[in-house]
C-alpha positions in Angstrom: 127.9 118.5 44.3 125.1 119.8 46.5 123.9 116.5 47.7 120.6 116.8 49.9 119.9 115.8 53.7 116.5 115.1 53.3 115.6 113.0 49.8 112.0 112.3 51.1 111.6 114.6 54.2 110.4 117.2 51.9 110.0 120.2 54.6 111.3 122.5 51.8 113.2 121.8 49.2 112.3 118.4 47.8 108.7 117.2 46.3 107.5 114.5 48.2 106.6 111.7 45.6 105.1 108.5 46.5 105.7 106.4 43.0 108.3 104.1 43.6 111.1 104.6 46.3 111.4 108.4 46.1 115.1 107.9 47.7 116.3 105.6 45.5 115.4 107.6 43.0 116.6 111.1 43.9 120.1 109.4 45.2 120.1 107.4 41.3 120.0 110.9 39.4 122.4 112.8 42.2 124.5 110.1 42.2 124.6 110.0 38.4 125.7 114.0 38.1 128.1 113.3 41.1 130.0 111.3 38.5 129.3 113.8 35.4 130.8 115.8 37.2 133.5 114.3 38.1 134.5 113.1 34.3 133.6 109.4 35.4 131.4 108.8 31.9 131.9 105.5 32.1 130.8 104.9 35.0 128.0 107.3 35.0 126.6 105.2 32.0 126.7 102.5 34.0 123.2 103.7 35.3 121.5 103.5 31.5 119.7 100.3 30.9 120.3 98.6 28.0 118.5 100.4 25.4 119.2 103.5 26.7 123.4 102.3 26.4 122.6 101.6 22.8 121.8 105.0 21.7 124.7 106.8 24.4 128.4 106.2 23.9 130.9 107.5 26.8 132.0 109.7 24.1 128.3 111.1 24.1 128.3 111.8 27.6 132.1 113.0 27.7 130.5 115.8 24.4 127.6 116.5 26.4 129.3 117.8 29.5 132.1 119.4 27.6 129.4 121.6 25.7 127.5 122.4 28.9 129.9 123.2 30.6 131.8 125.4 27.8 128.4 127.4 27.9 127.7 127.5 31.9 131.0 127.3 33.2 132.0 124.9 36.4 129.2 122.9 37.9 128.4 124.2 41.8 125.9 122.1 42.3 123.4 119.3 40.7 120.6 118.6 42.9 117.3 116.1 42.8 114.5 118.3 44.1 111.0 116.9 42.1 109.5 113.5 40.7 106.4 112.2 39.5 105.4 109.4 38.0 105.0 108.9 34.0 103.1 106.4 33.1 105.3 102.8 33.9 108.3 105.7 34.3 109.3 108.0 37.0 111.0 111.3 36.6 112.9 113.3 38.1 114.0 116.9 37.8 117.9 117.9 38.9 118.1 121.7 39.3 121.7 122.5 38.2 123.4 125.7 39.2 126.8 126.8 37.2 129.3 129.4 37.6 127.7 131.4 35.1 124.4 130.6 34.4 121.5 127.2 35.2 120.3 125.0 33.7 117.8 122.1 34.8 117.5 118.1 33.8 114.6 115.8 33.3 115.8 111.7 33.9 113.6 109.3 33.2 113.9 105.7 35.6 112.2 102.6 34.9 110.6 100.4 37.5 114.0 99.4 37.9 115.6 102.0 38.9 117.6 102.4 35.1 118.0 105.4 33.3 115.9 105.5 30.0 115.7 108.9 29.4 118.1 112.0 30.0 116.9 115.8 28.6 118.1 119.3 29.0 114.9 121.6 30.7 114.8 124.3 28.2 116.2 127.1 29.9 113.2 130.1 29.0 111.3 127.6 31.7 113.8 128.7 34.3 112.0 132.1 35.9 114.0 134.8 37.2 113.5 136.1 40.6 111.6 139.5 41.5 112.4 141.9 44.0 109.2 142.7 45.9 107.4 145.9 45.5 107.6 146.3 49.4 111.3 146.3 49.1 112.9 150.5 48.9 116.1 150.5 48.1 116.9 153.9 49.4 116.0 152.6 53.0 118.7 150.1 53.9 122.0 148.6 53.2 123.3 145.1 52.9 127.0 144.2 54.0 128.5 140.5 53.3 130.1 139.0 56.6 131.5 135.9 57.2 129.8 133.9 59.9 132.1 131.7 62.2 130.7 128.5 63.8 133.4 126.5 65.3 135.6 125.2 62.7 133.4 126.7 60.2 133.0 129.8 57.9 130.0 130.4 56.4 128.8 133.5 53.8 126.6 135.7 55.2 124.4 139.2 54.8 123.5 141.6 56.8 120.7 144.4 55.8 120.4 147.1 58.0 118.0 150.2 57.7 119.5 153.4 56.7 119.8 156.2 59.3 118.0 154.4 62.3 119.8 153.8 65.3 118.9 150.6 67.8 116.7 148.9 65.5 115.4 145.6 66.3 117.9 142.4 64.5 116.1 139.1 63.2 118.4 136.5 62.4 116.6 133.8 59.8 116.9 129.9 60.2 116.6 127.7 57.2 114.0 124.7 56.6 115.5 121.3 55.5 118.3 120.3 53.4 121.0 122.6 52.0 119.7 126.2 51.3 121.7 129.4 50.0 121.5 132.6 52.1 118.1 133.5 50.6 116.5 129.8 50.8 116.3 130.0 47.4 113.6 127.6 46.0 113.3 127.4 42.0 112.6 131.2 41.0 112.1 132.8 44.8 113.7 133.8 47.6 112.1 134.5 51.3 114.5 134.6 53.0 115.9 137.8 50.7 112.3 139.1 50.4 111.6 138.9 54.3 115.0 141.1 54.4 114.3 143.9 52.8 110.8 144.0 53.2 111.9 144.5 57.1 114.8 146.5 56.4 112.5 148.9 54.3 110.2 149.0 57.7 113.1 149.8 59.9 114.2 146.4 61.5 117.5 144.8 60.4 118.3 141.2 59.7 121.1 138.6 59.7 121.3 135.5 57.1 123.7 133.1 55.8 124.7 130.0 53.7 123.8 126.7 55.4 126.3 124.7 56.5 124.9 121.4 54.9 125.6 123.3 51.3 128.8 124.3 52.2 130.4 121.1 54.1 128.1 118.4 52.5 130.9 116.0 52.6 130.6 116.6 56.3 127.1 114.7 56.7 128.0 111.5 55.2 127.9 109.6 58.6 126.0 110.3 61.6 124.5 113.5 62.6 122.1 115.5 64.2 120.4 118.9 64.2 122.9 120.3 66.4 125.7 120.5 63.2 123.3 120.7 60.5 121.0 123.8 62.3 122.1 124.5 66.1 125.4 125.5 66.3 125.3 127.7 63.3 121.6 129.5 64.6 123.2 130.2 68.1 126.9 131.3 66.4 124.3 133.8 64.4 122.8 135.1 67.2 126.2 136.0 68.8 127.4 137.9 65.5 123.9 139.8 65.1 124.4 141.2 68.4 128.1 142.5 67.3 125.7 144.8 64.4 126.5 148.3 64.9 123.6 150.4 66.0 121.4 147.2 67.0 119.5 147.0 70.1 120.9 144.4 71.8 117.4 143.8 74.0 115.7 143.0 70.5 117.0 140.2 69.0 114.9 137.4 67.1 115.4 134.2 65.9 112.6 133.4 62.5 113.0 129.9 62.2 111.1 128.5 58.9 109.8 124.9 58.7 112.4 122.7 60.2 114.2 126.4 61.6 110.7 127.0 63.3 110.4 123.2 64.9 113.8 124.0 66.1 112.7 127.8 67.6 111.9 126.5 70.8 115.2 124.9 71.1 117.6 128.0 69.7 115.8 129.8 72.1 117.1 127.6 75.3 120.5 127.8 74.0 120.0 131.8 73.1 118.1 133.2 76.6 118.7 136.5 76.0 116.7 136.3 72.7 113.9 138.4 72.6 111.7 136.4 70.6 111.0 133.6 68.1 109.3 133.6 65.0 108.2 129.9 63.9 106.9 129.8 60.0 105.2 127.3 58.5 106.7 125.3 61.8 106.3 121.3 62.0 104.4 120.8 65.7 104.0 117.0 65.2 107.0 114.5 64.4 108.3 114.3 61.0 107.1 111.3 60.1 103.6 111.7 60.5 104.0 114.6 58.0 105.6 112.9 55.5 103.0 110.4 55.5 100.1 113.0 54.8 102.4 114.4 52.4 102.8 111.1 50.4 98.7 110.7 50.8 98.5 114.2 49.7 100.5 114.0 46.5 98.7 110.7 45.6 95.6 112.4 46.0 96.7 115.1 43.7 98.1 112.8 40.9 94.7 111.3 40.5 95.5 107.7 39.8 94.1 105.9 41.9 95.3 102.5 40.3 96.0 99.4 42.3 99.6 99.9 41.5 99.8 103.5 42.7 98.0 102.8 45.5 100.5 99.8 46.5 103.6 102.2 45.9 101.6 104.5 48.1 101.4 102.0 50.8 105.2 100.3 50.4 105.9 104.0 50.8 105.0 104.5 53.9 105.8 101.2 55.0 109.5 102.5 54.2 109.0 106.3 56.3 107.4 103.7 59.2 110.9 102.9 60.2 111.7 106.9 61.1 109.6 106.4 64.1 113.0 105.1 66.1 113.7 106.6 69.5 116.5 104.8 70.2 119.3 102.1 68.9 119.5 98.7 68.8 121.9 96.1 68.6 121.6 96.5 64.8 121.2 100.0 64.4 124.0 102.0 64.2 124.3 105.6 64.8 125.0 106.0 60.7 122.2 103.9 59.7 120.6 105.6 56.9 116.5 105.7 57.1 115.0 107.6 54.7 118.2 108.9 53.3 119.1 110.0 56.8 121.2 108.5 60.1 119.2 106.8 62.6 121.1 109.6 65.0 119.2 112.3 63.1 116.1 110.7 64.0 116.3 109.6 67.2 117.6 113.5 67.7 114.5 114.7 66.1 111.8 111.9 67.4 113.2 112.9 71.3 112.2 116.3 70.9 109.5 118.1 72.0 109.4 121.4 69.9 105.4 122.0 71.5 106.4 121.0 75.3 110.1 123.6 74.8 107.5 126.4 73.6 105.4 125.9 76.2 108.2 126.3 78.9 109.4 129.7 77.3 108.1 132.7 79.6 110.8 135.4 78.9 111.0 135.2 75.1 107.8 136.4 73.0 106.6 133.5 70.5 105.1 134.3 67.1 103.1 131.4 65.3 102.6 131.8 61.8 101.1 129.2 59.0 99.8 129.2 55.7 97.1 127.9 54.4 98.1 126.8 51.1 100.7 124.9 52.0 100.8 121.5 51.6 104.0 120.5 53.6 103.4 121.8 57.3 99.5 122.1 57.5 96.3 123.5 59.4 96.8 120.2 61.5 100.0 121.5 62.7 99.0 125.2 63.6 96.1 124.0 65.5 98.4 121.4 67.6 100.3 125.2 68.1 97.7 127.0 68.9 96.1 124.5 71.7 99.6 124.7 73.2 100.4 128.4 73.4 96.7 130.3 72.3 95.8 130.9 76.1 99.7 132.0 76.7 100.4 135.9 77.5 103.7 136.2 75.6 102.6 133.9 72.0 100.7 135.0 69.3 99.7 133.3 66.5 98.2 133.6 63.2 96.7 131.4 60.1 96.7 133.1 56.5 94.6 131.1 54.5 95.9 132.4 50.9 99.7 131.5 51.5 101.8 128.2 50.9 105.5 126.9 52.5 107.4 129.7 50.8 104.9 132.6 52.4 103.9 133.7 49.5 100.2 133.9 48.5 98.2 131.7 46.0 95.3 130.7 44.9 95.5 126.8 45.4 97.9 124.7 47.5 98.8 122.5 44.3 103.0 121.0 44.5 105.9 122.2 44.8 105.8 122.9 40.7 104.1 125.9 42.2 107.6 127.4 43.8 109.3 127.9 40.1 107.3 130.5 39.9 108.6 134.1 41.5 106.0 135.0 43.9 107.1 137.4 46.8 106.7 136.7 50.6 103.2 138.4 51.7 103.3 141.8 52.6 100.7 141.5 55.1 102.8 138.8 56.4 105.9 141.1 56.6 103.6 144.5 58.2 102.4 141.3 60.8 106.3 140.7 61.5 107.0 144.1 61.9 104.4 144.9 64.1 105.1 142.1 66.6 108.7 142.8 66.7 108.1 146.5 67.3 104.9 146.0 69.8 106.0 147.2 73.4 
């Protein structure tokens, strides 16, 4: 089971709820499936409340997953990535990927925390994902690799322009949580769109599985950024400069949402990087974001009750305790806050993403933000572009009409907006190209 890093640090992949305790939630229905999946019905009942246990036997459940999977085929993964409140009920939606096919689940929690309700998303809802217009075929190739970071092996692509000789490489860096080679998100895909949109304009690129999909069993104690982002960016960096035909003096990193906070930090590790590309890139400390992103989802739910506001406030209450720097006597490295060890934030809360960019004078910097999106924000970009604006070798640039997955809309609205295919910007990509190609 694809279990997820970040339950309420919703950077990319999760909605960022503030009814009830989000990560309680999200870990209930994971948890849940985890056991599904594992033929535990039993047990997995065990998270019904009463009424709920009434109307579904073991032998129910036991059916139920013998039919699904007699249609779909093995379960990959079963993952918690939206809720919203119902009424005196939460739900929560569990995108579910299967060797031959998806399918999506709606559970219902009661305020405490029971499962009251458990239905199959009909499947027509599930959009399939479009190839960009941008994207010619007849102009590039893509070759599967295997990327090797320490112990590890992880899928990767390579798409590389056809008959062009030392074209520029740009190896992508995912946002938060586990993430497929394409940072698939519901029906899209940017990181597949940004690649052949480039490779159709002559610049090759490099992407891969992330490691937390892969080795999830891996980050069930402590850890930082280094094993969930670092080590795998820089061990990309060293196979995109093994691409035949690649110039080797025109290599970038495009880090997106938690890859563009880390950028700056690839970038010391990777000198001879020609330049970074931070998207929809975090400048302040996680926790500050997640609280506008609670405030911003209760302002978009409307209810403005006492009791939604007092979830509101016990919620961040609860992403408060993030802030740590350092640990105590009673915090322990593995300490889970907000779903996540205490060493992943202290890792996180002692970096400077702005202050690294700042020191960077050999590689080019290019600052990109939507304006639309509702999870890195305006606030951000202008906390970027105080830093770097007046620097010679940083650009930067706001696109009012586009959201976290770069692709343009007409609202900011929630992250209901990203089952819907809509292709990375093509201005955005003919921005991309021209910076990586400027002399």
């Amino acid at each position: 089971m694809k279990k997820s890093i970040l339950f309420l640090v919703a950077l990319l992949f999760s909605t960022v709820a503030f009814s009830q305790n989000v990560i309680s939630l999200f870990k209930g229905a994971n948890d849940f499936f985890a056991l599904m999946q594992e033929e535990k019905f039993a047990d997995a009942r065990g998270y019904f409340d009463e009424n709920m246990k009434s109307k579904v036997t073991e032998e129910n459940l036991k059916q139920l997953w013998v039919d699904i999977s007699a249609k779909l085929g093995k379960a990959e993964y079963l993952d918690a990535i939206q809720s919203k409140t119902q009424g005196e009920y939460f739900s929560v939606t569990v995108e579910g990927k299967f060797a031959n096919g998806s399918q999506n689940f709606l559970v219902g929690f009661n305020k405490e925390q029971k499962i009251v309700g458990l239905f199959l998303v009909p499947a027509q809802t599930v959009k399939d994902y479009l190839k960009p217009a941008y994207a010619d075929t007849n102009l590039y190739t893509e070759k599967s690799v295997y990327l090797t970071s320490g112990k590890h092996q992880l899928a990767a692509i390579i798409t590389t322009p056809k008959n062009i000789k030392n074209f520029p490489v740009v190896v992508m860096v995912h946002g938060s949580g586990p993430a497929d080679m394409d940072e698939s998100v519901g029906a899209n895909k940017p990181f597949k769109d940004l690649a052949l949109g480039l490779a159709s304009k002559g610049i090759a690129s490099l992407r891969y599985v992330k490691r937390t999909l892969i080795y999830a069993n891996e980050f069930s104690g402590a850890f930082t950024v280094k094993e969930e982002v670092m080590d795998d960016a820089v061990a990309a960096v060293e196979l995109a400069k093994t691409i035949a035909n690649a110039d080797l003096k025109n290599i970038y990193v495009f880090g997106h949402s938690l890859g563009g906070m880390l950028a700056p930090r690839i970038a010391t590790l990777s000198p001879d990087l020609s330049g970074i590309i931070l998207a929809a890139a975090p400048a302040r400390a996680f926790t500050d974001m997640v609280i506008d992103q609670n405030k911003y989802m209760f302002a978009l739910s409307k209810d403005t009750t006492e009791l939604n506001r007092k979830r509101l406030d016990t919620a961040i209450m609860d992403i408060e305790k993030s802030r740590i720097k350092q640990l105590g006597k009673t915090i322990k490295p593995d300490s889970a806050i907000l779903g996540l060890p205490a060493s992943y934030w202290i890792d996180l809360n002692n970096f400077d993403q702005v202050g690294t960019a700042k020191k960077l004078s050999k590689q080019r910097i290019f600052v990109i933000q939507g304006g639309n999106d509702f999870q890195v924000t305006k606030t951000d970009f202008d906390i970027w572009n105080n830093a770097l604006g007046k620097k010679k070798n940083a650009k930067l640039k706001y696109y009012p009409e586009l959201n976290h997955l770069l692709s343009p809309q007409t609202e900011k609205a929630s992250a209901a907006q990203y089952q819907i295919p809509v292709s990375v910007s093509e201005t955005l990509v003919n921005d991309l190209v021209a910076f990586i190609k400027e002399k």
